[in-house]
C-alpha positions, 0 to 999 in steps of 0.5 A: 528471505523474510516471513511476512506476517501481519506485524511485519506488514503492520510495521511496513506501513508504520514506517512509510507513514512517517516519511514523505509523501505518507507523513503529509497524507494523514492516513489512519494508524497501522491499529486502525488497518486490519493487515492480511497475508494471501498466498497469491503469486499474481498479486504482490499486494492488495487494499480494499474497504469493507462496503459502507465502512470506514474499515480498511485492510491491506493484503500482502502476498507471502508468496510472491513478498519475500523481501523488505526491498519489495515490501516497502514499495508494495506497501507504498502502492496500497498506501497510494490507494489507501489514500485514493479510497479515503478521499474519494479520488478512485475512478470507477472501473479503474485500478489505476487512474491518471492521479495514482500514476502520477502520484505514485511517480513522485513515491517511487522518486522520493524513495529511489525505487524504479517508477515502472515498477511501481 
């Protein structure tokens, strides 16, 4: 079992970030992501923006993550939605639209992680 720390987390998105699909997306630097860890059980993982900013953070629960076989692809799920909210392609009162589902497919198959599980 792994601790779960900011940095870890930090490191987490620093690696995806250079391999496919991440690499081609351009997202921001992991200095550029204000990095959280909850203590939720239900929500593995979570991303949001500060209101009217360009300011972004990432949360990964240390209760429910306690793995770098979970951490990579809870990561990957909030860099998908990273990359939704910087180009504006989120749905209203939708966690996961048609295009998150579909992208987040071809994430799990380039990194042989289980598509339902994604």
């Amino acid at each position: 079992m792994i601790h779960i720390t900011p940095q870890t987390a930090a490191a987490a998105y620093e690696l995806l970030n250079t391999t496919k699909p991440f690499a081609q997306w351009k997202l921001p630097p992991a200095d550029d992501i204000e990095f959280k860890i909850a203590l939720d059980k239900k929500e593995q993982g979570h991303y949001n923006r500060y209101v009217k900013t360009d300011h972004h953070w990432i949360s990964v629960s240390a209760a429910s993550v306690s793995s770098l076989g979970l951490l990579l692809p809870v990561m990957a799920h909030e860099m998908l939605h990273l990359f939704q909210g910087i180009n504006k392609l989120e749905t209203a009162n939708t966690e996961h639209n048609a295009e998150f589902s579909k992208i987040g497919r071809e994430v799990a198959i380039i990194h042989g992680w289980d598509i339902k599980a994604f």
